[in-house]
KOLVEXPA-994625 format. One record per residue (C-alpha): x, y, z. Coordinates in steps of 0.2 Angstrom, whole numbers, padded with zeros to 4 digits, always signed. Example, Ala and Ser with C-alpha at 12.3 -4.5 7.8 and 13.67 -1.06 7.14 Angstrom:
! KOLVEXPA-994625
+0062-0022+0039
+0068-0005+0036
//
This chain:
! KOLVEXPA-994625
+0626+0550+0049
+0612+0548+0035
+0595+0559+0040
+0579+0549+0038
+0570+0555+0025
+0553+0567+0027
+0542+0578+0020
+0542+0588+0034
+0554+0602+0031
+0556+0607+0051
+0557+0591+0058
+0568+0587+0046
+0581+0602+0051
+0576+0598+0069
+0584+0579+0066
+0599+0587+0055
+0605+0596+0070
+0603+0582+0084
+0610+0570+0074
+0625+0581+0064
+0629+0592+0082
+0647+0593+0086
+0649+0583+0104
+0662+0596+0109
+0648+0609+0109
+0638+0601+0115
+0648+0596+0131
+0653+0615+0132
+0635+0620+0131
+0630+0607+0145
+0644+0615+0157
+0639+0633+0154
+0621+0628+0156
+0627+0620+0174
+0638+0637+0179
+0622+0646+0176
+0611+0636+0185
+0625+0637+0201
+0624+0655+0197
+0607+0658+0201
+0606+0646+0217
+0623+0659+0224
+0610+0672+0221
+0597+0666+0229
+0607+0662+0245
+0614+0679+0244
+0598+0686+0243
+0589+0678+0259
+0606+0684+0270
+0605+0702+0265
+0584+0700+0270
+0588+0693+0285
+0602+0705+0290
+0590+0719+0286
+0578+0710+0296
+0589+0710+0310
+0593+0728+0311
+0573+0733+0310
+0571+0723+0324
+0588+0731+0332
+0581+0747+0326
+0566+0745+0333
+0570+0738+0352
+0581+0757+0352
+0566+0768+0347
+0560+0759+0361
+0572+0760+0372
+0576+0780+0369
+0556+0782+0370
+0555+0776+0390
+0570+0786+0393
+0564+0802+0386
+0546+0796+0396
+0556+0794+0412
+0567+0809+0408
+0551+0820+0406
+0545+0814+0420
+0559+0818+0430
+0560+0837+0425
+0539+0837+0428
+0543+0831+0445
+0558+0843+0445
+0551+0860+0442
+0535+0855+0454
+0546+0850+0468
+0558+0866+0464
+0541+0877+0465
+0537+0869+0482
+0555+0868+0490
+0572+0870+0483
+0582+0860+0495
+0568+0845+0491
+0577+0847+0472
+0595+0846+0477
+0592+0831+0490
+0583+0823+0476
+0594+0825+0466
+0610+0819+0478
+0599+0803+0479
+0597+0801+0460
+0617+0803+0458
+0621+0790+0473
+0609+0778+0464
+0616+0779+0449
+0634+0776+0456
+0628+0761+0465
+0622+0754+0450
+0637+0755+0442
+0648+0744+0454
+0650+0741+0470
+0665+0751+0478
+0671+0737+0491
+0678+0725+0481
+0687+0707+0490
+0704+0704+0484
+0714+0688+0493
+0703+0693+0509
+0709+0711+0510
+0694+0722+0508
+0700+0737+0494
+0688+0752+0496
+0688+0760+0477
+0681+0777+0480
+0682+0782+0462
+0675+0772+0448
+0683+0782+0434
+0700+0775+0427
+0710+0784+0441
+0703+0780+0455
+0707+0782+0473
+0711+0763+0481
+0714+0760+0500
+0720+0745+0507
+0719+0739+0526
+0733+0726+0531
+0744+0720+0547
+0751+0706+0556
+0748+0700+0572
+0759+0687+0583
+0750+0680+0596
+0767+0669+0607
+0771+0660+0621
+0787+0656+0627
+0799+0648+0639
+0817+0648+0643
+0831+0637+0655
+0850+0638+0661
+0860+0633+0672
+0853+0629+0689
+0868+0635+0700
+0868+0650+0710
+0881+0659+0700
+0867+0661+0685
+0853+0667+0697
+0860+0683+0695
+0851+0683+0679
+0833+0679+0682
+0829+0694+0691
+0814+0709+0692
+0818+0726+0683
+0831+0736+0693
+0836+0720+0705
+0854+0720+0697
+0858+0736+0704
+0862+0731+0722
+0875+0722+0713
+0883+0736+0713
+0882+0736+0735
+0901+0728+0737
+0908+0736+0722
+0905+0752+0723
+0919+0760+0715
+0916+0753+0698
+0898+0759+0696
+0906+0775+0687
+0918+0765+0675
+0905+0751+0670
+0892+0764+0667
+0900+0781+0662
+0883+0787+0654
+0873+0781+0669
+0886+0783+0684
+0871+0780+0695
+0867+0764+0690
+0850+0760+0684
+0850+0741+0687
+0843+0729+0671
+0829+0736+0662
+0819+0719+0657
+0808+0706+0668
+0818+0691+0667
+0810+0683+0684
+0797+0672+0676
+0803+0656+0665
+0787+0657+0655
+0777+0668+0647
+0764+0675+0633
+0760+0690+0623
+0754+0696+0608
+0756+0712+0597
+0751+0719+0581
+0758+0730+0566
+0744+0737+0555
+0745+0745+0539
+0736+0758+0530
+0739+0763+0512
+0731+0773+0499
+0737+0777+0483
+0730+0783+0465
+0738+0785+0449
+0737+0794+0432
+0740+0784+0418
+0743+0798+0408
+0759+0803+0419
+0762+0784+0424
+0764+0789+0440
+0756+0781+0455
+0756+0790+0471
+0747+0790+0489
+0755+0789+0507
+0757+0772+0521
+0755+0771+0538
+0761+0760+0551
+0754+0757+0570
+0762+0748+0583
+0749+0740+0594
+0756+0729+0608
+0740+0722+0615
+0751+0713+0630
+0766+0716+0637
+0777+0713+0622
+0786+0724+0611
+0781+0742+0617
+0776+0737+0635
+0795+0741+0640
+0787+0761+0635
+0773+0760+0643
+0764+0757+0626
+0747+0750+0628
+0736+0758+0611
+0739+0760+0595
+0753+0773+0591
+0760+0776+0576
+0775+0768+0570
+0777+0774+0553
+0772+0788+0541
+0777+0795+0524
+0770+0799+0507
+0775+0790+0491
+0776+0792+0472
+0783+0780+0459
+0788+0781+0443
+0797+0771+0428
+0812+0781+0434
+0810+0773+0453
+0801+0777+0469
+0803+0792+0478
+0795+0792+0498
+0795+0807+0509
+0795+0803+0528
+0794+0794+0544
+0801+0777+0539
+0818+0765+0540
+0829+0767+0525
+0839+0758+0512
+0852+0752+0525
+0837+0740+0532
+0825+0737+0516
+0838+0731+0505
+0850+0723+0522
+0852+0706+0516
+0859+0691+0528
+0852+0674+0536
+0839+0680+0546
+0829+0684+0529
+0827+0666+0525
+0824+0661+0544
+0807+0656+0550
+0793+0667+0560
+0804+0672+0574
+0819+0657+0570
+0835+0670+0570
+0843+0684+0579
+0834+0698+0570
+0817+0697+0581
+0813+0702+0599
+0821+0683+0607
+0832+0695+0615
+0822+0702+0628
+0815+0686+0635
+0832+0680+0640
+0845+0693+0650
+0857+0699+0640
+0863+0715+0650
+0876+0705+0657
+0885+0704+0676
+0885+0725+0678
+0868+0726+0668
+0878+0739+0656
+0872+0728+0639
+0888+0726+0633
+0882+0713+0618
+0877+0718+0600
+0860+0709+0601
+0852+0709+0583
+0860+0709+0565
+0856+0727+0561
+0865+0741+0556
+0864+0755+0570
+0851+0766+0565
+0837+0753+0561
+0843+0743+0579
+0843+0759+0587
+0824+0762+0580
+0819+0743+0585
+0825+0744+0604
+0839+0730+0601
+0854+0744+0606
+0859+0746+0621
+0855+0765+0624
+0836+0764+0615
+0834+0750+0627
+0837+0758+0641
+0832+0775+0638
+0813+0767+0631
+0815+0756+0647
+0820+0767+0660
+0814+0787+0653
+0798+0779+0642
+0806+0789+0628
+0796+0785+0614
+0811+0776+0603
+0801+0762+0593
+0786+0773+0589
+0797+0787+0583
+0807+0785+0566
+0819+0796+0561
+0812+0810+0544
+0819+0802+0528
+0816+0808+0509
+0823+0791+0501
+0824+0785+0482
+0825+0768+0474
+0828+0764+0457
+0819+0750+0446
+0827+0734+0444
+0839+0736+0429
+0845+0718+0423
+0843+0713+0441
+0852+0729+0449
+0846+0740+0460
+0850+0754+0472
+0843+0766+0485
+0848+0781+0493
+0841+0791+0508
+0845+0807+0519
+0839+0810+0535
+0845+0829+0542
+0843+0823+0560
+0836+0813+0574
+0821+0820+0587
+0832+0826+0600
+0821+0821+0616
+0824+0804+0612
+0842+0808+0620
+0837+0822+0636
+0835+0814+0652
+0829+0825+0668
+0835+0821+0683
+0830+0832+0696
+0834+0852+0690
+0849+0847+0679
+0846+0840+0662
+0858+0828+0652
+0860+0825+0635
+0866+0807+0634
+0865+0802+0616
+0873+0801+0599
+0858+0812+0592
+0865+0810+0575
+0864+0825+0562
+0866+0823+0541
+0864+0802+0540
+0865+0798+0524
+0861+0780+0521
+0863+0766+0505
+0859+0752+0498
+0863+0741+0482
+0857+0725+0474
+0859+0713+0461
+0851+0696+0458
+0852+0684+0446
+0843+0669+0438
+0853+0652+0433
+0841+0643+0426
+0849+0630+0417
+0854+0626+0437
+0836+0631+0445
+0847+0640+0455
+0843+0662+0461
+0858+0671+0469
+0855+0688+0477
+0870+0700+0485
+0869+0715+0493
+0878+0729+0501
+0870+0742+0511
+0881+0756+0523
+0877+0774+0533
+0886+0789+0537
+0880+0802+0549
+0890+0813+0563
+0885+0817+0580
+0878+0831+0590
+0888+0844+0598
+0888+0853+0612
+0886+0873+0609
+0886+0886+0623
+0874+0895+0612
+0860+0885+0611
+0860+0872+0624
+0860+0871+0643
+0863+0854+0645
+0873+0851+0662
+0881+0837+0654
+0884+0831+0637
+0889+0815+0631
+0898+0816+0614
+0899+0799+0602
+0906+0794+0591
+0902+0796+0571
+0890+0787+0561
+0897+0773+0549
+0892+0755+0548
+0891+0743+0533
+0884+0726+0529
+0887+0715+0513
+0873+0700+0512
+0872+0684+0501
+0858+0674+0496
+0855+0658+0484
+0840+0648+0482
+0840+0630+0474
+0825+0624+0466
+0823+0605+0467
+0804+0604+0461
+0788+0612+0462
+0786+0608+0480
+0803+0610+0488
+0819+0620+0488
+0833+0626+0499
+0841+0642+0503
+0858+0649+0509
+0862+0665+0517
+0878+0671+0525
+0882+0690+0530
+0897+0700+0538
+0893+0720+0544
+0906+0732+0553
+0899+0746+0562
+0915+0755+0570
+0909+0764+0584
+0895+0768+0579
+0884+0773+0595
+0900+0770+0608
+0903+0785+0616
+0918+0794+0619
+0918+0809+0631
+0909+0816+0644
+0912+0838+0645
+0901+0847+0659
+0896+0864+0656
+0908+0877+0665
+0903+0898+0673
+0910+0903+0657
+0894+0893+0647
+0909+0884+0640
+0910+0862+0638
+0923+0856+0644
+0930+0837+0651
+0928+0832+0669
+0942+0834+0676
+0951+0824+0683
+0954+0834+0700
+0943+0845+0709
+0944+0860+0714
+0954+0857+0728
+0968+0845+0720
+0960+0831+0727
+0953+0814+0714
+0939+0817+0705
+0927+0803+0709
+0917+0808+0693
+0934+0807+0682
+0932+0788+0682
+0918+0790+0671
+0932+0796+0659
+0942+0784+0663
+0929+0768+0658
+0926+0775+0641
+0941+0764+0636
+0927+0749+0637
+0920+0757+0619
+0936+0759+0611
+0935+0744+0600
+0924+0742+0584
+0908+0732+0584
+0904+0718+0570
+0893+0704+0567
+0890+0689+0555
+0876+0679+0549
+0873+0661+0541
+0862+0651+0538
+0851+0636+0528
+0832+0634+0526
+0821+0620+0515
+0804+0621+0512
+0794+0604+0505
+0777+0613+0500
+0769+0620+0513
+0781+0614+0529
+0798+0625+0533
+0813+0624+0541
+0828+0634+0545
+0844+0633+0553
+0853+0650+0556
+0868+0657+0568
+0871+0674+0571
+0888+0679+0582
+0893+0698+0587
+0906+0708+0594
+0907+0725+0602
+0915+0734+0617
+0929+0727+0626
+0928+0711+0614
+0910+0705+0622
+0905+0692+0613
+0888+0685+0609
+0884+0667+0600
+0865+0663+0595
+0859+0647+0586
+0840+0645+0581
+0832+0632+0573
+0812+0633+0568
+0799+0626+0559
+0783+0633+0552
+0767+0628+0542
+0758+0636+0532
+0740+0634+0534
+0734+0648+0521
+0729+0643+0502
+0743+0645+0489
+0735+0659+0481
+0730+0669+0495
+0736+0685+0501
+0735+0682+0519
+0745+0670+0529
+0742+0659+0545
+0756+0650+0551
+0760+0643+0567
+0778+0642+0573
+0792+0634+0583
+0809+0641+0584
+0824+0634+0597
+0835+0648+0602
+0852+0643+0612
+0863+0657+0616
+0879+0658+0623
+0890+0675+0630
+0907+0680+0632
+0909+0694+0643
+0927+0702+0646
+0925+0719+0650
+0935+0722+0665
+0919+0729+0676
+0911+0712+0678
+0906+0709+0692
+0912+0695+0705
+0904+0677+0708
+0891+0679+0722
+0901+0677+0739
+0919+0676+0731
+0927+0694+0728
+0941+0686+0714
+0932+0674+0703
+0921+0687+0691
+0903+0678+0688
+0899+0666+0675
+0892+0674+0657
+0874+0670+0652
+0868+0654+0642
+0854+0645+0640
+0839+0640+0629
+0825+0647+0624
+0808+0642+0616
+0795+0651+0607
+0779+0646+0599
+0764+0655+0593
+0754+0658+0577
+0756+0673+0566
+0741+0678+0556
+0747+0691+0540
+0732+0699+0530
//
């Protein structure tokens, strides 16, 4: 590019290097000119956040000084007032100073703290702290049963003891129906009145605490048994709170281990229908003592509940707790057996328990009469009891199948010249019963599903005595015999002889269906059993319950409805005979029964 011409030399080199500039440089000077400019506005940004941060922490800073000013002011004051009071009055001090601390706990937290309605009392704030919780249930029920209407079943519908002057035409076969009680003591239950109400309570006290650095959590539970009517303790004479259970506890990631008054594995981990029944819709609740099931010769002969011995035994549904709580007011319910037990974590589903219990309280099986004193129960010694489960999820099916087999082993009392001075002294037989349990649950939505449930136990002869030894001169125990002294019958030998009733082994089975469409449930369950001479007892319950409680909360209110109709097979060979007829023997129970009620859980 040609330069205009000048005489002036600097504007003239000025012009040569616009004109003559190489665009390449000049574009790359343009760009470096820009990244600089860039440069410096980064800078600039980066410079009004660091004074702004710095301004923030003198004004963080400052607040602090503040802060730790009016504490070391109040502080001050505090150890002023301190050393004046402590020159006045030292207790002044200490109270002041119990105050202070109770203040400053309170403004921490509060320690009563509302979870699902159930008030939790934390008495330590620290990470370990002490938790108690208060719980129960209380059934508030009113029921009403109906039979035949002939005079043959009247029999049944009788006042405590009325059944004895049964006995007034038959005389000879009070001894062989009732072995253990030759004197008669007539039906222990008030089955006089087709309707009726009661209500009772169980409530439960735990507190535990834990240290996380151990992982263990520890603490103890107890149970009372409050029948606030006539209901399940009135047949004891129980009308306050007594205590129904008692142990300590401590669990683990090895399992839980429990030390004390309480049911074992044989009923914890028992699984059969009446687990998916409805409130008081199966055999395994206290229907039984509504309805007379001590049949013709009021000797019980029916197995009543599905339970293994010692947990029916400890509920008042055999025969003997029945009527030793009934007739003595021993207190059977209200006094579980000492157990240590331990139960494993679930592994994959599985799990088992195992307890021993070294022996039963042996006044639960002394009865007085007069100056002579009987033992006349199975007192058993060494129980060991078991339990193992396994469960399992399908859920490609929506389907949970559960099983279980639990069993106990014990062995009977026995007399010694040494140590007792029983009169009499009914020996039993050993300890050994077993039940195996099925569950499954089908999931059909969110809101409904169904369950099945079927079970079959063997108890041999569990309970069932079988011999009756008097104590002779020579502080030996020895059969009655079956003359006297004098050659003649012994009346008392047919005691002996009507331990053959027992001689046949005792079983029961369960089964049953339940479905639940969201908060409304139904079940359907049957529970049959055999024991003695082949007595037979039939139960079908249907019951239907609502639950009026919110889904997520912890206590449940839910009335109830469950239809009970029994039947009973009774062929022992002391039945007694049709009122008015000495060869037809009377007709077994049946009948229906109602109960309703609400049962509130918290």
């Amino acid at each position: 590019m040609e330069v205009m011409k000048t005489s002036n030399k600097k504007l003239k080199a000025k012009m040569d290097r616009i004109c003559n500039a190489d665009p390449r440089k000049k574009a790359e000077k343009l760009k470096k000119k820009e990244k600089m400019k860039l440069a410096d506005e980064q800078k600039k940004k980066e410079e009004i956040r660091l004074a702004n941060e710095k301004k923030a922490k003198l004004i963080e800073d400052s607040k602090a000084k503040a802060l730790n000013a009016k504490n070391s002011n109040i502080e001050k004051g505090k150890v002023s007032k301190t050393k004046s009071s402590k020159a006045k009055n030292t207790k002044v001090k200490e109270n002041a100073k119990v105050v202070s601390q109770k203040a400053e706990e309170k403004a921490k937290a509060n320690p009563v703290v509302s979870v699902g309605g159930v008030d939790i009392i934390n008495t330590n704030q620290g990470k370990n702290g002490l938790r108690i919780t208060f719980g129960g249930v209380v059934d508030a029920q009113g029921y009403g049963k109906a039979g035949p209407s002939d005079e043959d079943y009247k029999r049944y519908n009788v006042m405590p003891g009325r059944s004895k002057s049964y006995y007034k035409n038959v005389s000879d076969k009070i001894k062989g129906a009732n072995p253990v009680f030759p004197e008669g003591i007539g039906n222990i239950g008030d089955y006089s009145d087709d309707m009726g109400m009661i209500a009772d309570a169980i409530l439960h006290l735990r507190a535990e605490n834990k240290n996380e650095d151990l992982g263990l959590l520890y603490g103890a539970d107890v149970q009372f048994h409050v029948p606030v009517t006539e209901g399940k303790g009135a047949s004891q004479g129980v009308y306050a709170a007594r205590g129904r259970s008692a142990h300590i506890f401590l669990n683990s990631k090895y399992g839980d281990l429990k030390l004390g008054y309480q049911f074992g594995p044989e009923a914890l981990m028992r699984l059969d229908a009446t687990r998916i029944a409805t409130v008081d819709g199966a055999a395994d609740s206290d229907w039984f003592r509504k309805v007379n099931l001590e049949g013709s010769a009021a000797s019980f002969p029916f197995y009543v509940t599905p339970r293994l011995y010692t947990e029916s035994f400890s509920s008042e549904s055999e025969k003997l707790s029945f009527r030793m709580a009934g007739k003595y007011n021993k207190d059977v319910m209200t006094t579980l057996p000492f157990r240590i037990a331990y139960y494993s974590p679930n592994y994959m589903g599985a799990r088992f328990g195992i307890s021993y219990s070294p022996r039963y309280d042996s006044s639960l099986f002394i009865v007085k009469e007069g100056d002579d004193i009987r033992h006349v129960g199975p007192d058993y010694e060494h129980v060991i009891s078991a339990g193992a489960s396994y469960e399992y999820d399908f859920d490609k099916y929506k389907v949970k199948v559960k099983t279980s087999a639990v069993g106990e082993y014990g062995f009977p009392k026995q007399p010694s010249k040494d140590k007792h001075l029983y009169k009499e002294f009914v020996e039993y037989n050993d300890l050994m019963g077993g039940n195996l349990g099925v569950s499954a649950d089908y999931t059909i939505d969110e809101g409904q599903s169904i369950k099945f449930a079927a079970s079959f136990a063997y108890l041999g002869k569990s309970g069932q005595p079988k011999d009756i030894k008097i104590k002779k001169v020579n502080n030996e125990y020895e059969q009655i015999p079956e003359k006297d002294s004098g050659g003649q019958n012994n009346e008392e030998y047919k005691r002996i002889v009507g331990l053959a009733q027992f001689n046949n082994d005792t079983m029961y089975w369960t089964a049953g269906a339940g479905y639940q469409y969201e908060n409304v449930y139904t079940s359907l369950t049957y529970f049959g059993s055999r024991m003695n001479d082949k007595d037979m007892l039939h139960d079908i319950a249907l019951g239907v319950q609502y639950d009026l409680s919110p889904a997520c909360s912890k206590s449940k209110f839910v009335p109830y409805a469950a239809l009970h109709y029994f039947m009973t097979d009774e062929k022992q060979v002391y039945k007694i005979e049709k009122v008015g007829n000495t060869t037809d023997a009377a007709p077994s129970n049946q009948g229906v029964l109602l109960l309703t009620g609400v049962k509130f859980s918290f």
